[in-house]
Backbone bond lengths (Angstrom), bond angles and torsions (degrees), N, CA, C in turn:
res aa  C-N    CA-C-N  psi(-1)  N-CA   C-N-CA  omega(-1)  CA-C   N-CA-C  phi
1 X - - - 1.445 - - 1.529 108.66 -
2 X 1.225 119.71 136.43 1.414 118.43 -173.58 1.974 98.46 -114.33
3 X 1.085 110.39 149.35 1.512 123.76 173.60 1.747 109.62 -124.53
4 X 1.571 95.01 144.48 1.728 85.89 167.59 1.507 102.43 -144.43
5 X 1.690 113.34 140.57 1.346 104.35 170.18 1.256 109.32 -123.68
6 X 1.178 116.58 175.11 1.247 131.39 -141.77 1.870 119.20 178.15
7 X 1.696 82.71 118.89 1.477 100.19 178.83 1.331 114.29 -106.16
8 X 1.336 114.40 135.16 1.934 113.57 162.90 1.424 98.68 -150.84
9 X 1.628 97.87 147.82 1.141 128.31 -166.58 2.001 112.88 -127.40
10 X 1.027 114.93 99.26 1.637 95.03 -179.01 1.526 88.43 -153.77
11 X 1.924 94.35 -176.50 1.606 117.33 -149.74 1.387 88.37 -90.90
12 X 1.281 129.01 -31.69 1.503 129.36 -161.99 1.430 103.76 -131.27
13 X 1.557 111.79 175.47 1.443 115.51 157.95 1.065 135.26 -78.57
14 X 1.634 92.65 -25.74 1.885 111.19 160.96 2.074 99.68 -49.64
15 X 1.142 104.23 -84.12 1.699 98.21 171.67 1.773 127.62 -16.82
16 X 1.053 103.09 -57.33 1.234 134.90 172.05 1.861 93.24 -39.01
17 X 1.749 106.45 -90.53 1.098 130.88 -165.66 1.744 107.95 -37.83
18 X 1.865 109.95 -38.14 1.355 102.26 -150.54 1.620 81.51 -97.49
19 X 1.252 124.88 -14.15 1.806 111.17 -173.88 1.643 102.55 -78.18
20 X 1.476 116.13 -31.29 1.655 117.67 165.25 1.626 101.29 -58.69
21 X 1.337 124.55 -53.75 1.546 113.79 -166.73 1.698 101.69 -48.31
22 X 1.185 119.41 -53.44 1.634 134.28 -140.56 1.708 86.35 -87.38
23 X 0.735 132.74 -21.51 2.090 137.78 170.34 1.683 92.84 -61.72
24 X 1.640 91.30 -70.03 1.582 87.71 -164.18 1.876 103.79 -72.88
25 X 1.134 132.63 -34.93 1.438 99.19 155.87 1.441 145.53 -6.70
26 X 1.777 88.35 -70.77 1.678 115.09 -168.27 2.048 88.53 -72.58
27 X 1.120 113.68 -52.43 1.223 101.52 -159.83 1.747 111.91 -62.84
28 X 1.204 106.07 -20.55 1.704 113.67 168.30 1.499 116.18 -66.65
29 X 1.088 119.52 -48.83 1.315 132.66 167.64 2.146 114.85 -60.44
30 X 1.688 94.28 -5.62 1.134 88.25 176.22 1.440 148.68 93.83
31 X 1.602 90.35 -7.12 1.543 119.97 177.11 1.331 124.92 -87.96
32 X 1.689 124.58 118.58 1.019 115.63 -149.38 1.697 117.13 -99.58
33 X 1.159 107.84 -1.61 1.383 129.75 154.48 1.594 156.99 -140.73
34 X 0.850 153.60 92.00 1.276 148.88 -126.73 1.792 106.57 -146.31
35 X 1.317 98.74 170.79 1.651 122.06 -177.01 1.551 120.41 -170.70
36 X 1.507 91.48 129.84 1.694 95.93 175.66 1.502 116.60 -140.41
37 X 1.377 118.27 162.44 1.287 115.15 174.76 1.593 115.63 -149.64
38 X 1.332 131.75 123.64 1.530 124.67 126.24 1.499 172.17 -144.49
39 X 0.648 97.34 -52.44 1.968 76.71 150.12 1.245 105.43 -129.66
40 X 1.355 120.78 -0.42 1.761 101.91 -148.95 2.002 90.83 -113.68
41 X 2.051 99.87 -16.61 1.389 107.10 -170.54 1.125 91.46 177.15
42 X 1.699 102.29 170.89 1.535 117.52 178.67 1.660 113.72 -152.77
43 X 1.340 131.27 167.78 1.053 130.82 -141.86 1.656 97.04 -148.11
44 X 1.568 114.75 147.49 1.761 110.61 165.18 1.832 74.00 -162.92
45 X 1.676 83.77 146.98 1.560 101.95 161.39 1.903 99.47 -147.43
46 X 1.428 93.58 170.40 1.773 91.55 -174.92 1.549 78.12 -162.41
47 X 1.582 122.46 142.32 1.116 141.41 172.56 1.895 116.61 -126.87
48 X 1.522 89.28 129.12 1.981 102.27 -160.43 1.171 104.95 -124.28
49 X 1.280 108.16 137.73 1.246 136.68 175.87 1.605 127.77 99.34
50 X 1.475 135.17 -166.15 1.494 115.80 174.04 1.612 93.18 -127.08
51 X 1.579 82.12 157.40 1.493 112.33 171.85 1.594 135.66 -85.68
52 X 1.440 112.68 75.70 1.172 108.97 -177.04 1.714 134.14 -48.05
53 X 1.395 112.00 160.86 1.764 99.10 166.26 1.024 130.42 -52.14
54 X 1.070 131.20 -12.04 1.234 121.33 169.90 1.782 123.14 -110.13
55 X 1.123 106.38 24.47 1.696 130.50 -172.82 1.536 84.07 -96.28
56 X 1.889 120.41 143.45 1.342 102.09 151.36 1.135 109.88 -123.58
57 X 1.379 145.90 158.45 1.351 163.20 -114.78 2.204 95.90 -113.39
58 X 1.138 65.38 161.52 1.792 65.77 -164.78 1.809 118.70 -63.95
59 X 1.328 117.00 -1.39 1.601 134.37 178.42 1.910 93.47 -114.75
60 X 1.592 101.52 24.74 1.784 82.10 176.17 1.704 107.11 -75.80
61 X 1.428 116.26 145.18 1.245 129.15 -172.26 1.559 102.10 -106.21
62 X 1.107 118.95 -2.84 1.680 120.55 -158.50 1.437 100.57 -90.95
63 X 1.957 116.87 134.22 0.887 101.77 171.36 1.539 96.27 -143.54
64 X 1.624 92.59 158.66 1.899 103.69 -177.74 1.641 130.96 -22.58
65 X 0.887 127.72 121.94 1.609 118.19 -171.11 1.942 85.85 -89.47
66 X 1.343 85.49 140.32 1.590 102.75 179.85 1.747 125.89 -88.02
């Protein structure tokens, strides 16, 4: 099971909205921790634990056969 936490701090929800976009960016790309900042807000995420085979990755496309 994997966990991720994650802090953001900004002036707006726009701030808000684009420090969530730029997480899930990095986390698509696979990166399991990151931090940013600038004037208006700032951002940290850190992702815990491991990903078993049968976990799927955050671009999983697979879905239940019915």
């Amino acid at each position: 099971m994997k966990n991720v936490t994650v802090n953001i701090t900004g002036m707006t929800d726009e701030d808000l909205l684009l420090a969530i976009d730029q997480i899930y960016q990095k986390l698509s790309n696979g990166y399991t921790s990151g931090a940013d900042r600038n004037a208006s807000g700032n951002y940290m995420f850190e992702v815990y634990g491991t990903q078993s085979h049968q976990d799927g990755g955050i671009n999983d496309d697979h879905q239940a056969e019915a």
